[in-house]
MIDOLUM-391994 format. One record per residue (C-alpha): x, y, z. Coordinates in pm, whole numbers. Layout:
<rs>
       X       Y       Z
       X       Y       Z
...
</rs>
This chain:
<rs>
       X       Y       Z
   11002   12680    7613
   11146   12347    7667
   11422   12288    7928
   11693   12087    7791
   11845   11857    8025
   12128   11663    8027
   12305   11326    8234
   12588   11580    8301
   12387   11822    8429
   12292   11551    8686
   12617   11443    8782
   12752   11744    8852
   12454   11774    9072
   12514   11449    9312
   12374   11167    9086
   12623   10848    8941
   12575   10760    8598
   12383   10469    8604
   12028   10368    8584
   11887   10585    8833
   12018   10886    8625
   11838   10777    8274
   11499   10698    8451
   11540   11053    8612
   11609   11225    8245
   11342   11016    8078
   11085   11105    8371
   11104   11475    8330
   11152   11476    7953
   10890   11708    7843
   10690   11684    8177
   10819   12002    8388
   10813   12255    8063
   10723   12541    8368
   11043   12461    8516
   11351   12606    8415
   11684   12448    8414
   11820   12522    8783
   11486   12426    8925
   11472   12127    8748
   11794   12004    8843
   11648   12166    9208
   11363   11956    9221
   11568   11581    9079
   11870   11681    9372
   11588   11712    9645
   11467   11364    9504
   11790   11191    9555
   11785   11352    9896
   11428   11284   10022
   11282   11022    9794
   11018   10932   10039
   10887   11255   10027
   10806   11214    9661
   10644   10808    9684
   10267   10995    9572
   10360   11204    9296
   10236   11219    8961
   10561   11175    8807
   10874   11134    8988
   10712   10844    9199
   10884   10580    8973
   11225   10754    9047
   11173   10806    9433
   11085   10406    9430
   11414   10350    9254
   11637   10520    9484
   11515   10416    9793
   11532    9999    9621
   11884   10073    9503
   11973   10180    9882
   12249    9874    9954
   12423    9715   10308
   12806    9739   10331
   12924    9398   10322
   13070    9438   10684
   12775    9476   10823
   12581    9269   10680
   12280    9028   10857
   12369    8659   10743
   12064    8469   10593
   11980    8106   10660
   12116    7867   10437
   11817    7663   10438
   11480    7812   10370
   11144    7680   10571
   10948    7504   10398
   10624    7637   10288
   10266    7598   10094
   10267    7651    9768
    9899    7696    9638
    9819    7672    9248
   10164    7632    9211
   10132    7549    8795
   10007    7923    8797
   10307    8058    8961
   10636    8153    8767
   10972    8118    8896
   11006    8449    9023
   10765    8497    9330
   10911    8124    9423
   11230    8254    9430
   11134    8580    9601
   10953    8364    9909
   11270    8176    9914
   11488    8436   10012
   11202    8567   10260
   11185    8211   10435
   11593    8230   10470
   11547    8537   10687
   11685    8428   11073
   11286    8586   11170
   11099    8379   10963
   10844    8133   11098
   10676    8025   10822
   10475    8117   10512
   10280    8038   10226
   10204    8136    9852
    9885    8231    9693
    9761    8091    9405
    9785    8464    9283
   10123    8503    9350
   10341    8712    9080
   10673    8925    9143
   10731    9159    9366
   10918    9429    9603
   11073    9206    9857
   10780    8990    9964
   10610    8881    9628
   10266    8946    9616
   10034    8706    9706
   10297    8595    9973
   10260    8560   10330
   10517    8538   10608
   10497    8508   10973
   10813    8654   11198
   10886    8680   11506
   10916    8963   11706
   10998    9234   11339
   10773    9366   11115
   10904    9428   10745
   10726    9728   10595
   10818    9612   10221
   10657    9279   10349
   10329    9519   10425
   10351    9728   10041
   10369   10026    9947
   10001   10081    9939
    9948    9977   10321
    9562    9858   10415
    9427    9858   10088
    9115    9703   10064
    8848    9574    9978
    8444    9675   10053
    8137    9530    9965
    7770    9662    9997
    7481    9443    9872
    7196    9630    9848
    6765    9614    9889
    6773    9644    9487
    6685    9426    9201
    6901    9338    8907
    6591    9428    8677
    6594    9788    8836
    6967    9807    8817
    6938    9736    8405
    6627    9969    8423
    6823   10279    8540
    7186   10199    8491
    7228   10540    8334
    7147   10676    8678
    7401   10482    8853
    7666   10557    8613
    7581   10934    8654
    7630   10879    9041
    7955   10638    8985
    8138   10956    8808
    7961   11217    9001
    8127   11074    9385
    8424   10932    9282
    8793   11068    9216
    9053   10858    9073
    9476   10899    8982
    9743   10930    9123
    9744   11245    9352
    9391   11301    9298
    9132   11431    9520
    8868   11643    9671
    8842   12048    9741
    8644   12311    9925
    8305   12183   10015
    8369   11875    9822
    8602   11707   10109
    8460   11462   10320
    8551   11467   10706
    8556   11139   10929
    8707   11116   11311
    8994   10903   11172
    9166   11255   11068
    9126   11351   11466
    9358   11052   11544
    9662   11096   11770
    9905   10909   11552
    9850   11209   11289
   10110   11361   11576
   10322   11079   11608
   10611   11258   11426
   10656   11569   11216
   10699   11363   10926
   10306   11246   10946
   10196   11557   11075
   10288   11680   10731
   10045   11450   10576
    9757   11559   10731
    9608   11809   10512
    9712   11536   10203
    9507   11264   10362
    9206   11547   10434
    9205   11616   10008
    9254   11238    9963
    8973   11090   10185
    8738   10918    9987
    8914   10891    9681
    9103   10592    9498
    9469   10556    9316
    9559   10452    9012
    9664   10101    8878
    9382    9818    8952
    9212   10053    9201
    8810   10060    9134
    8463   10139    9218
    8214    9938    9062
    7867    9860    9019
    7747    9506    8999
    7501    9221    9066
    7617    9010    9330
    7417    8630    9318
    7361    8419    9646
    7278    8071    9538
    7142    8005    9886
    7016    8149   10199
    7317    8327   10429
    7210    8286   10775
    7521    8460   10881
    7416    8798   10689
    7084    8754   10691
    7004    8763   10342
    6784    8552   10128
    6889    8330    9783
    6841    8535    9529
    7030    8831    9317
    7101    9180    9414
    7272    9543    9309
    7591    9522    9483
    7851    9833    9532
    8229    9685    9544
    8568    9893    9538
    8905    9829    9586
    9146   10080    9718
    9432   10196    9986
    9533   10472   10224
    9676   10693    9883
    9927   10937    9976
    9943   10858   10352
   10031   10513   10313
   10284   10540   10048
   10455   10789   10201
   10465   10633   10525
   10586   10292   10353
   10845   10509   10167
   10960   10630   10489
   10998   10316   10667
   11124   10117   10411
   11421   10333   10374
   11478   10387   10783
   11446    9968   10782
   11750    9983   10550
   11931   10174   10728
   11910    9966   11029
   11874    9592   10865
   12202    9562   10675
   12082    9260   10464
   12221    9098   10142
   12168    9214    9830
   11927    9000    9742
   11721    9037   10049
   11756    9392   10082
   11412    9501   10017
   11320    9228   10305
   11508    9466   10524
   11289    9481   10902
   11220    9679   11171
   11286    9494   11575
   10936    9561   11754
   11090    9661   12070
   11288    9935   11897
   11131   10262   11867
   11132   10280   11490
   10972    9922   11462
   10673   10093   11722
   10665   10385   11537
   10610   10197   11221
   10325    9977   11368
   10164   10277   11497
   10152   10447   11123
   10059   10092   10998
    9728   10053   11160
    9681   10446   11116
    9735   10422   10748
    9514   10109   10743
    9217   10290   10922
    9246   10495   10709
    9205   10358   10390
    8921   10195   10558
    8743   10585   10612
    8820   10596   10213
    8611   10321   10128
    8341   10390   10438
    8313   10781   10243
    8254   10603    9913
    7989   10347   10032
    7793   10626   10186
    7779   10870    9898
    7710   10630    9669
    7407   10468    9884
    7283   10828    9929
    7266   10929    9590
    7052   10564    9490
    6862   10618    9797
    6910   10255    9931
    6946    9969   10246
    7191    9840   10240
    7139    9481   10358
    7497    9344   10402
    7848    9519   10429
    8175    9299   10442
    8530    9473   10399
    8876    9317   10445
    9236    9438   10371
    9556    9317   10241
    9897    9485   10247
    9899    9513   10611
   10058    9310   10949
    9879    9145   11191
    9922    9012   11551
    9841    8636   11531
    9893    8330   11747
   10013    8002   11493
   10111    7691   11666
   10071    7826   12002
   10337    8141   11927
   10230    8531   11861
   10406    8631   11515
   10365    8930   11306
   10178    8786   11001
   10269    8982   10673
    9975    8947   10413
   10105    9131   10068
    9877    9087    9880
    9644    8808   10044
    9303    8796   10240
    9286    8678   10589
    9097    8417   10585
    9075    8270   10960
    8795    7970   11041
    8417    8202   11004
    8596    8519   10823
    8461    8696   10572
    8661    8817   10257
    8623    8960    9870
    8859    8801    9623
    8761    8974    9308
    8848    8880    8960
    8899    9172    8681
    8650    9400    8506
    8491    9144    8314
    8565    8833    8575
    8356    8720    8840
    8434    8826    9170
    8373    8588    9474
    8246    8647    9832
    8389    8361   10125
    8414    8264   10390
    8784    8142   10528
    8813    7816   10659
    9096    7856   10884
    9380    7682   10696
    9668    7626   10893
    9902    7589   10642
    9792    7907   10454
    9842    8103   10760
    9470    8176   10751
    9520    8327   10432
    9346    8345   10071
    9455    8528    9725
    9357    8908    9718
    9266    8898    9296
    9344    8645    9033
    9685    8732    9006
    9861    8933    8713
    9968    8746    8395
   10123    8998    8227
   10335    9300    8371
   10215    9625    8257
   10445    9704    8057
   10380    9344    7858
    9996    9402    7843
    9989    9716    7727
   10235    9623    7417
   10036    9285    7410
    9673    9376    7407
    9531    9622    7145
    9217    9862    7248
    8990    9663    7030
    9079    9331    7188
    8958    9498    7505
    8666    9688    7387
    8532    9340    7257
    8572    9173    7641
    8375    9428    7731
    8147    9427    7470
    8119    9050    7532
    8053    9036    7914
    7834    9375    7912
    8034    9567    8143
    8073    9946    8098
    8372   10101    8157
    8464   10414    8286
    8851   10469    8248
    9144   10268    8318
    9419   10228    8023
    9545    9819    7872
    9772    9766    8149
    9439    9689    8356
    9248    9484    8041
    9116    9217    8171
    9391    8948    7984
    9612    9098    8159
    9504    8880    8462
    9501    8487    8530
    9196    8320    8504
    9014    8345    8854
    8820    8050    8809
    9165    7837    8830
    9264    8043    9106
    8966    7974    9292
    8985    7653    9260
    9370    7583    9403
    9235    7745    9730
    8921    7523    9770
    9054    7420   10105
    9133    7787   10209
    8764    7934   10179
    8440    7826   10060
    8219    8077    9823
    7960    8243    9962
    7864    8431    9671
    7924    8568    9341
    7967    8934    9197
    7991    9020    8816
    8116    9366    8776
    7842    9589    8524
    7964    9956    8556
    8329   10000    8642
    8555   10278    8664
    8902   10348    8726
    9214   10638    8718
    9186   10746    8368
    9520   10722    8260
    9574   10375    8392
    9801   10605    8642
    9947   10375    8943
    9967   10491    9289
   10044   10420    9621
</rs>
């Protein structure tokens, strides 16, 4: 029987009319039919009062997000910004809108900013747009990390031909589906669960609050979220010799994926974010900017669950990779990984910062990186060239063009079945907010950062799956 629900039954309950009380009524319309009304109401009120706790699920992740951005400083205590912002890089700039500009703005007015710089990439935001990065000193902003901390990306290039990839791709589209889990919430049980020594870490007992998530990230480990999370098949083409990775010109059966730490991270993030708030009394405008001091116990605490939720998302991907070179029976003749969403310790012009990368690849003199495209665009391997004024950074992707909300009204299943169709890619799930005109052209992004990274090689996705739904996550 359906449970009817009204606004008043919320307000009576501890929520202000407002926006935060239609996205929780349109959330749960016809989603919690096992409920009845008192739980209902039970489950929104604990919501309101623990919305980190709810950052991974299915449903009310939307609404959790909401509350904790809507969190505001009292004027009286508010943290004054610069009236000048630094000045910054600005890479592929005509691919940039307004927005993410603005957004980097506010970031550079921040009395810890050093400096920072834009991706070609770059598009809107929480806080830090994405595809921006920022060096402070001395504070580490965990909405300047993400919500989906260390995601990633991994590459294995493999002692296989492209003619016996097209021979058997049947075979490795069996495999793809059979050791893979996707969605939001989603992963493994029983004998299916993977173990690795990052769930032995000591951090896992760094509060009760992570503690908690322990048996979450054991269910999780080795699967990927929703949104543009993916494992794929593909060939990967080196036009020359790499002496660096030892392999030879030629074309090969590659293994890429792109994913984060799932229900650890976001949690974690959700956490943070709102303790930061707490603490950082900023202006409106910069209050999802809000940071943590590194010499205060929260801002250590933070770190600490940073790196753990970073290693851990690395253990995700490392679980994939195996299974999946088990099952084709393989070598694997070069493996290169690097994340995004994450904080590092650097040294720029002589001074250690905390360099925020949302949504950008390191990119240091020698390091090696994936920037991929979309399920139908090339994806490129490099090498970073050390940029100073990038912050040794690169773009993560191409960059979205269109929100999701805008592609999926925009872009009709047809439309995408014929990209497909046209670029011979198979695809295993995802929904239109991940077609691939839903992205910029990676190509143009590419070439804005030709002084950030040169290409090493190339990678055209064949076999690609995602969450089902098109769910995001994390």
């Amino acid at each position: 029987m359906k449970t009817i629900l009204n606004g008043n039954d919320l307000i009576e309950n501890g929520y202000i009319p407002g926006k935060i009380l239609g996205l929780a009524l349109s959330l749960v319309e016809n989603k919690f039919e096992e409920l009845n009304k008192e739980q209902l109401i039970a489950l929104l009120q604990e919501v309101k009062a623990k919305p980190e706790q709810f950052m991974d699920h299915e449903i009310l992740e939307e609404l959790a997000t909401a509350i904790i951005e809507e969190a505001s400083a009292p004027a009286d205590e508010t943290i004054s910004l610069s009236k000048q912002a630094i000045a910054y890089r600005i890479y592929g700039g005509d691919q940039i809108e307004n927005s993410p500009r603005m957004q980097m703005d506010i970031a550079m007015r921040l009395p810890i900013s050093v400096a920072g710089a834009l991706m070609p990439d770059a598009h809107h935001g929480y806080g830090l747009p994405i595809g921006g990065v920022l060096a402070t000193r001395n504070a580490i902003i965990p909405y300047g990390v993400g919500v989906d901390i260390g995601c990633r990306m991994a590459l294995s290039v493999f002692d296989i031909s492209e003619s016996h990839f097209h021979e058997h791709e049947a075979q490795f589209k069996k495999e793809l589906i059979a050791h893979t889990r996707f969605g939001a919430g989603r992963g493994f049980i029983g004998r299916y669960r993977a173990d690795h020594e990052v769930l032995e870490r000591d951090e896992f007992n760094l509060t009760p609050m992570i503690k908690n998530l322990h048996d979450k990230a054991y269910d999780q480990l080795g699967s990927s979220g929703g949104g543009n999370h993916f494992v794929e098949w593909g060939i990967i083409e080196f036009e020359k010799d790499d002496v660096v990775l030892n392999i030879s010109r030629g074309k090969y059966v590659a293994l890429l994926t792109h994913s984060g730490s799932r229900g650890l991270g976001a949690t974690i993030a959700g956490h943070y974010t709102k303790l930061a708030k707490d603490l950082c009394k900023l202006p409106k405008e910069a209050a999802n900017l809000a940071y943590l001091d590194m010499n205060s116990e929260a801002g250590q605490e933070y770190w600490l669950a940073m790196n753990l939720a970073g290693d851990y998302a690395s253990a995700c991907h490392e679980v994939i990779h195996k299974r999946l070179t088990k099952a084709i029976g393989a070598e694997v003749l070069a493996r290169v990984e690097n994340h995004h969403n994450f904080a590092w310790k650097e040294i720029w012009n002589g001074e250690e910062v905390i360099v925020h990368r949302k949504g950008a690849t390191p990119a240091g003199k020698g390091v090696m990186g994936i920037i991929p495209g979309s399920m139908t665009a090339p994806g490129f391997l490099v090498r970073g060239k050390g940029e100073t004024a990038a912050i040794n950074s690169a773009s993560h992707g191409a960059g979205r063009l269109m929100s999701r909300t805008k592609a999926i009204q925009n872009i009709s299943k047809k439309r995408m079945s014929d990209s497909l169709r046209e670029h011979g890619v198979t695809l295993i799930g995802a929904g239109l907010d991940e077609a691939p005109m839903a992205y910029k052209d990676i190509n143009l992004v590419m070439d804005a950062q030709k002084e950030l990274v040169d290409v090493v090689a190339r990678f055209s996705p064949k076999i690609v799956r995602m969450a089902d739904d098109g769910s995001r996550e994390d």
